[in-house]
C-alpha positions as CSV (number, residue, x, y, z in Angstrom):
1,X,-10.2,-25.8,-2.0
2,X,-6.4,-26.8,-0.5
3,X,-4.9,-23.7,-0.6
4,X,-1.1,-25.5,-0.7
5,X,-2.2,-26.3,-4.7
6,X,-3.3,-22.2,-5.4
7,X,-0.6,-21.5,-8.1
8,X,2.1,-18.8,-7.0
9,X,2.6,-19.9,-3.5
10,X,5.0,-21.5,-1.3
11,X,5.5,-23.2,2.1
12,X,5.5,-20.4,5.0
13,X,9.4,-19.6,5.4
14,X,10.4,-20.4,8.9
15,X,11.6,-17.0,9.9
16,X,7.9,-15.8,9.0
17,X,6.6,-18.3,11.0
18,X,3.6,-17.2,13.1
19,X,1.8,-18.8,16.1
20,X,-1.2,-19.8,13.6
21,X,-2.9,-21.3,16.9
22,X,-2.9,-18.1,18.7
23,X,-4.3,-16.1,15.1
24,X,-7.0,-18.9,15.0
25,X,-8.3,-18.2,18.7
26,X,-8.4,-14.2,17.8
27,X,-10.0,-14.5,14.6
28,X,-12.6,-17.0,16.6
29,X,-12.9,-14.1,19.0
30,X,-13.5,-11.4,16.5
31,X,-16.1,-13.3,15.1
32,X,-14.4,-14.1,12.0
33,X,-14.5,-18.0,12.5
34,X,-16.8,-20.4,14.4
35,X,-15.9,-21.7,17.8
36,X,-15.5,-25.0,16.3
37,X,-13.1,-23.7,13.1
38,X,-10.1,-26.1,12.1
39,X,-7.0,-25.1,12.6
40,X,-5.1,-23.1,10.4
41,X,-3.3,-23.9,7.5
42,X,-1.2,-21.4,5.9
43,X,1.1,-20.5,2.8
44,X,3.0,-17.6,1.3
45,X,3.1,-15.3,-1.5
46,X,6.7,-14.5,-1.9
47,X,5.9,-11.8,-4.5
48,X,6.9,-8.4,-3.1
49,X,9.0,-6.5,-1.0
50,X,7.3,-5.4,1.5
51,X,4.3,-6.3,3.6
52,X,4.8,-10.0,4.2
53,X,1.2,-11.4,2.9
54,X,0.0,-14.9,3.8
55,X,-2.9,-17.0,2.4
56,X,-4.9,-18.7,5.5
57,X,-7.4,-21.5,5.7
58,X,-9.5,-23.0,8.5
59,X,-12.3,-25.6,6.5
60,X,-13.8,-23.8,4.1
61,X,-12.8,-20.3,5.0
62,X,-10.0,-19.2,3.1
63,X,-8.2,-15.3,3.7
64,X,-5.0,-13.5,3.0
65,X,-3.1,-11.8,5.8
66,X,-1.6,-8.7,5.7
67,X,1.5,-7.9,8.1
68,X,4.8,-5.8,7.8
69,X,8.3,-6.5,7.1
70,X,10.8,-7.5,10.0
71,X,12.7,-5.0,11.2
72,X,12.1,-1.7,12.4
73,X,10.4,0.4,10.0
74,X,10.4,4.2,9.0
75,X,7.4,6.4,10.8
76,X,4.3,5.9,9.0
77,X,5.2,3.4,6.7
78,X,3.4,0.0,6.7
79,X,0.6,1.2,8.6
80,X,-1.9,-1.9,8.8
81,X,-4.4,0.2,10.2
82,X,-4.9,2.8,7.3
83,X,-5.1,0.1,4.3
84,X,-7.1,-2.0,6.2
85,X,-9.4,1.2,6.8
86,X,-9.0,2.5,3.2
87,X,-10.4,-0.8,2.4
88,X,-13.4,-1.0,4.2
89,X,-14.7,2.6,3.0
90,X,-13.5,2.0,-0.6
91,X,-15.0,-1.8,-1.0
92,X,-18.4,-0.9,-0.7
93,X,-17.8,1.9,-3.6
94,X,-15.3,-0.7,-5.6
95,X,-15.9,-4.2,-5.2
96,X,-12.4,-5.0,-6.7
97,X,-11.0,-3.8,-3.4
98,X,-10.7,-6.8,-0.9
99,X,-12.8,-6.5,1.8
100,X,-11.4,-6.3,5.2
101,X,-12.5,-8.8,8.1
102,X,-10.5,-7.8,10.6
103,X,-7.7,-5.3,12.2
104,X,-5.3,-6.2,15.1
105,X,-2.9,-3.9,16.4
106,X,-2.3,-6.1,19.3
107,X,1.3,-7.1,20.0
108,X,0.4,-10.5,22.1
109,X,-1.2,-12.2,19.0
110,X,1.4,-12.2,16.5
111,X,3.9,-9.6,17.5
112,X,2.6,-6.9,14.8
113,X,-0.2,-5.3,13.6
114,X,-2.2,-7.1,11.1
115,X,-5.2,-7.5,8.3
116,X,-6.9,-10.4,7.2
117,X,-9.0,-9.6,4.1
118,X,-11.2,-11.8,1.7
119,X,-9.2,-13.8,-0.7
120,X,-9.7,-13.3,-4.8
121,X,-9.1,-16.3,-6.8
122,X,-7.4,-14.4,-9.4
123,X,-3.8,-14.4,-10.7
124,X,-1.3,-11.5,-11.8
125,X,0.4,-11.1,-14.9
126,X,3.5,-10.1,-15.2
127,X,6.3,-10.8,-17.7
128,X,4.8,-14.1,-19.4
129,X,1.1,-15.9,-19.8
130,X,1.0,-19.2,-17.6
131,X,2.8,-22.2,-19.5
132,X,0.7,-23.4,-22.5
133,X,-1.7,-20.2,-22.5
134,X,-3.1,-21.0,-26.3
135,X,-2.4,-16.3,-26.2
136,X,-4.2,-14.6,-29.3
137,X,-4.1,-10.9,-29.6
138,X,-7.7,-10.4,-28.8
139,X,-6.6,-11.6,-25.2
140,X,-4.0,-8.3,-25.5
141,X,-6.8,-6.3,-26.1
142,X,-9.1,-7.1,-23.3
143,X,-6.8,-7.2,-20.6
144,X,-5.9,-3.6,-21.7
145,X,-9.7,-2.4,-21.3
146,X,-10.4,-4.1,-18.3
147,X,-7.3,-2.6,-17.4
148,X,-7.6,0.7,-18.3
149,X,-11.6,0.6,-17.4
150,X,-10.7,-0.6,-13.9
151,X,-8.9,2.6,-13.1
152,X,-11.7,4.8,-15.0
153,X,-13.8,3.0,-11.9
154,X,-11.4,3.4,-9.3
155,X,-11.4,7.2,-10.0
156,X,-15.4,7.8,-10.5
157,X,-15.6,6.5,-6.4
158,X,-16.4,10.2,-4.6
159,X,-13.5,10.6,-1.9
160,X,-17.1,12.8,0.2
161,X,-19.6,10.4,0.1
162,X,-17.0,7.1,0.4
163,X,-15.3,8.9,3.4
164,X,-12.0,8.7,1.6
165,X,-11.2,12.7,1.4
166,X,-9.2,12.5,5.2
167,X,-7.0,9.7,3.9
168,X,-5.0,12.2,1.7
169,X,-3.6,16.0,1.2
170,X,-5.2,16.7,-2.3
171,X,-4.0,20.7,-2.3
172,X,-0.7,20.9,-3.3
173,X,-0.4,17.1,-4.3
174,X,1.8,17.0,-7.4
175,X,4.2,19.8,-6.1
176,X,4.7,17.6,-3.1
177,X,5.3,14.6,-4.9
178,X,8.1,16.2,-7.2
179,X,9.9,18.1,-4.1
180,X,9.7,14.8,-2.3
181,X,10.9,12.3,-4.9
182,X,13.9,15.0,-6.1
183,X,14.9,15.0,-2.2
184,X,14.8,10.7,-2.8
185,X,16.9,11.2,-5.2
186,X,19.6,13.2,-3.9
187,X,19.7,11.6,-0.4
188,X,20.2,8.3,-1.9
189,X,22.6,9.1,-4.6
190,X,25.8,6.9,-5.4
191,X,29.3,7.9,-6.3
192,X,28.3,6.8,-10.2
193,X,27.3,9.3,-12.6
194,X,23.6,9.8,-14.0
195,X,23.7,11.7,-17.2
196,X,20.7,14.1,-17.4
197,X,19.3,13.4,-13.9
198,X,19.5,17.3,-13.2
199,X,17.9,17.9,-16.5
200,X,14.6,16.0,-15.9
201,X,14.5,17.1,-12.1
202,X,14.3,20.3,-13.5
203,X,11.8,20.2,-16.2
204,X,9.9,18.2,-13.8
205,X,10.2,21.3,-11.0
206,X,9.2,23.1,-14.3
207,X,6.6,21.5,-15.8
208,X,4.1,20.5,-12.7
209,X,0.5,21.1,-14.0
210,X,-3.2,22.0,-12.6
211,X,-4.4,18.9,-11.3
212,X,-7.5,17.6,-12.7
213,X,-9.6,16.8,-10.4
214,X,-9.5,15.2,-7.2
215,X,-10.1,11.1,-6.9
216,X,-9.0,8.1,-4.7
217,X,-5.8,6.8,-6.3
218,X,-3.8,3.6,-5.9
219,X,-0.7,4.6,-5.9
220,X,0.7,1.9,-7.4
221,X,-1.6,1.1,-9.7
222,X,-0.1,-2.0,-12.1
223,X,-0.8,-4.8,-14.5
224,X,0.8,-6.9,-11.7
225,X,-1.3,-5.8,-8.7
226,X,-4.6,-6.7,-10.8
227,X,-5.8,-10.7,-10.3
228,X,-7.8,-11.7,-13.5
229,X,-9.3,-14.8,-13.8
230,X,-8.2,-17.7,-14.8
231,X,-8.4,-19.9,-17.4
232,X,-9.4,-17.0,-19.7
233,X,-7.1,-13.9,-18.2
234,X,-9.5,-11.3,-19.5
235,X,-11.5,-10.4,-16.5
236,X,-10.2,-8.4,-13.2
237,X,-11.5,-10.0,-9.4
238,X,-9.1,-8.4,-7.3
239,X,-7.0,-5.3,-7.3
240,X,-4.4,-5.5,-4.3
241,X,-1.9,-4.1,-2.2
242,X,-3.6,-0.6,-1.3
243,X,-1.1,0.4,1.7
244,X,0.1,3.6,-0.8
245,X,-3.5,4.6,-1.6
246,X,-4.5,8.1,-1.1
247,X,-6.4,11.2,-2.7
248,X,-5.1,13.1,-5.3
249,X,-4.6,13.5,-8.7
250,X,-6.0,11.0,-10.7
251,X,-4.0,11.1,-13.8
252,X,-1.4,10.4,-11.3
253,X,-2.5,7.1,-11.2
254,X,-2.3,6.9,-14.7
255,X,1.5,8.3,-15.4
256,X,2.6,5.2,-12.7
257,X,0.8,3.0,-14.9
258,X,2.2,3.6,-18.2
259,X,5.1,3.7,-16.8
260,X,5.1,0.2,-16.0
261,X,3.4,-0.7,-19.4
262,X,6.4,-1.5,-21.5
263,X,5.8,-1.3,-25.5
264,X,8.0,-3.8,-28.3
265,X,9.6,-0.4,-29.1
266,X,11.0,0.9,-25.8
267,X,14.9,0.6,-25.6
268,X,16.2,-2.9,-25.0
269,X,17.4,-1.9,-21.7
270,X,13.8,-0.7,-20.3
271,X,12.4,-3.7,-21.4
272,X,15.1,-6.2,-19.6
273,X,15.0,-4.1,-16.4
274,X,10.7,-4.4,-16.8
275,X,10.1,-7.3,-18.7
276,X,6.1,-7.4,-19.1
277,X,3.0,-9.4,-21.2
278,X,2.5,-5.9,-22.4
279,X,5.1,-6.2,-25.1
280,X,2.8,-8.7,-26.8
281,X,0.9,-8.3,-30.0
282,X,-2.9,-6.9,-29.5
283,X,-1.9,-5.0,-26.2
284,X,-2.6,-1.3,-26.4
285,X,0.1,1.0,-26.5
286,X,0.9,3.7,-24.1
287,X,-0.7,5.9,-25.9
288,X,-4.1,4.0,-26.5
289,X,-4.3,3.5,-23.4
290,X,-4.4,7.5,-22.2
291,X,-6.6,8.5,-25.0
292,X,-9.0,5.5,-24.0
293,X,-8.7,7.1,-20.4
294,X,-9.5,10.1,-21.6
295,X,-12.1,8.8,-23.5
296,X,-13.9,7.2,-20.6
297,X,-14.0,9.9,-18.1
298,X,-14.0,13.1,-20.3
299,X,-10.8,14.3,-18.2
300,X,-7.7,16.5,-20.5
301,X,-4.4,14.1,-20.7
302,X,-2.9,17.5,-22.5
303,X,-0.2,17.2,-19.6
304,X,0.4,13.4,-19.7
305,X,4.1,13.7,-20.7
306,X,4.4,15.3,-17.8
307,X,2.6,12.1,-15.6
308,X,4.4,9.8,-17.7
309,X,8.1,11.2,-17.1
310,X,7.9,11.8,-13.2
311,X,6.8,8.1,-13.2
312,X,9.5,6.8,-14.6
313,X,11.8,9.2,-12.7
314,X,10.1,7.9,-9.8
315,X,11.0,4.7,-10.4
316,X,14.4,4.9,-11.2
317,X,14.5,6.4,-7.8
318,X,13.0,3.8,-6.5
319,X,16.1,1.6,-8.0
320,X,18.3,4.3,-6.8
321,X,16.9,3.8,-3.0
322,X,17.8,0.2,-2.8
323,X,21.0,-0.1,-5.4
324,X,22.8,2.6,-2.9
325,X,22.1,-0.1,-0.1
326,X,24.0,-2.5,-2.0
327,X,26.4,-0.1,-2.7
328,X,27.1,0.3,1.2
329,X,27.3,-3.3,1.6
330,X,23.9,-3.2,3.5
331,X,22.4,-6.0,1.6
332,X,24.5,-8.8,-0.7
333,X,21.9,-9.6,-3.2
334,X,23.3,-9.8,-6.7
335,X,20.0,-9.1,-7.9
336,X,20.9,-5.3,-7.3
337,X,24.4,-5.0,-9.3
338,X,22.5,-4.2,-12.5
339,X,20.5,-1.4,-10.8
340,X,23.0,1.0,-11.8
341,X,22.2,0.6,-15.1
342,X,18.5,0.6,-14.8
343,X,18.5,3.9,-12.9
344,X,20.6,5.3,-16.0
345,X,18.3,3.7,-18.9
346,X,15.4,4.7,-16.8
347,X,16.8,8.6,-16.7
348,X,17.5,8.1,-20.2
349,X,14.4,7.0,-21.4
350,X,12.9,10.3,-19.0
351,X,15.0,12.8,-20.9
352,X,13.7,11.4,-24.2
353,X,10.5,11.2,-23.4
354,X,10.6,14.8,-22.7
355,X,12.4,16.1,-25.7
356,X,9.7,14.0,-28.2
357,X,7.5,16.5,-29.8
């Protein structure tokens, strides 16, 4: 394959440039490539914003690099190290985890830690099918199962046996995540009003339930972060970005999911700021997909509004964090004007989540 014709990529942008001579040597080194491997060719996935991830390829090897954003970087975030460990213990117990070649946390060979991890010949989906998809419902309806049946896997993995458990604070979990999200909130908080913010922070502080259960979780865990394979769409090879993985609460998982999975009758404003295939006909509904959660590993989603409302909450703090930058004159990207009105119709949609019976 020519990895410069893999759909989704672009040309390596020259201030993420990287001596691709030097990365060849190491990865010769390491044992990764042959003494006599090609030199490296390399693109970019400009999806994202955060790690900067590159696909590499020397012959036939091909590989995606993992390394983090420029700047300097709050403590403990971006760490190279723990996803590409989380990866090696988890791939053995779930294939659709990449599997890691190689870890460098050597300054001299690119400047900053790094991963290279197998490469999955899958694509995301996102807010449309690829141009001329010949779409039928039944296509809805199987990428919602493998969907939904990927996480049931994810969460049978034993955090014990896979030597998961030490990658995560399972006791006190969900109280942590509230506490920490409302302190997000606060300390990034704007001059503009946001009806009903204190309301759902405090039904949230109110409302945090037994966990069930203790699994590895993503994190992050999205219809975009799934590759399925083309041409059909229907099956999942890949499930990516894992730097936010940890052990915890599994329906945890699930609650950032549905958030995420916007339905044809969600307020126009939730589905401009998330625009998503999930809108189309055949896809399951939030609610088909919890009870087929449920289903599937025999765990209660009694408490799921209460999963389902801290993550959208969560990510209209998310919003919150970078629309204040913008509001500070920190970054000039237009893109962010409209947050203000996501983080509203996100809190919006929160509160009347909570007061449906």
């Amino acid at each position: 394959m020519d990895i410069r014709t893999v759909p989704g990529v672009m040309p390596v942008r020259e201030e993420d440039q990287l001596d691709w001579e030097r990365l060849r040597a190491y990865l010769v080194r390491e044992g990764v490539l042959p003494a006599e491997a090609d030199p490296l060719v390399a693109v970019q996935f400009p999806t994202g914003a955060s790690n900067l991830t590159y696909l590499i390829q020397s012959g036939a090897f091909v590989a995606v690099l993992r390394r983090p954003p420029h700047g300097p970087l709050p403590p403990r975030a971006h760490d190279m190290g723990r996803e590409s460990s989380i990866l090696a213990k988890l791939h053995p117990h779930f294939p659709k985890a990449p599997k890691p070649y190689a870890y460098c946390d050597d300054a001299q060979i690119i400047g900053v830690p790094f991963f290279v991890m197998e490469y999955r010949q899958g694509l995301p989906l996102d807010d449309a099918f690829p141009a001329g998809f010949p779409y039928a419902p039944e296509v809805g309806r199987a990428v919602s199962e493998h969907a939904i049946q990927a996480l049931v896997e994810l969460h049978a993995v034993d955090p014990v046996a896979s030597g998961l458990i030490h990658f995560g604070k399972p006791e006190g979990f969900l109280r942590r995540q509230v506490d920490g999200w409302m302190e997000r909130f606060h300390r990034s908080r704007t001059d503009e009003d946001v009806p009903h913010a204190d309301l759902v922070m405090a039904w949230l502080a109110g409302h945090v339930p037994e966990s069930r259960g203790v699994t590895v979780i993503h994190n992050d865990f999205k219809l975009n972060n799934m590759l399925f394979a083309p041409p059909a769409y229907r099956d999942i090879v890949g499930i990516v970005d894992w730097e936010m993985a940890t052990v915890g609460d599994p329906l945890f998982d699930l609650g950032v999911m549905l958030s995420y999975w916007t339905e044809p009758s969600d307020p126009p404003a939730l589905q401009a700021l998330f625009p998503s295939v999930t809108t189309l006909e055949g896809f399951y509904s939030r609610a088909e997909m919890a009870e087929r959660y449920g289903e599937s590993t025999g765990r209660s989603i009694h408490d799921l509004k209460f999963y389902y409302v801290f993550g959208v909450f969560k990510l209209a703090v998310i919003l919150q964090q970078i629309y204040v930058r913008y509001k500070m004159g920190k970054t000039s990207d237009n893109r962010f004007a409209r947050f203000g009105d996501g983080i509203r119709a996100l809190v919006e949609h929160a509160r009347a989540e909570i007061d449906r019976a």
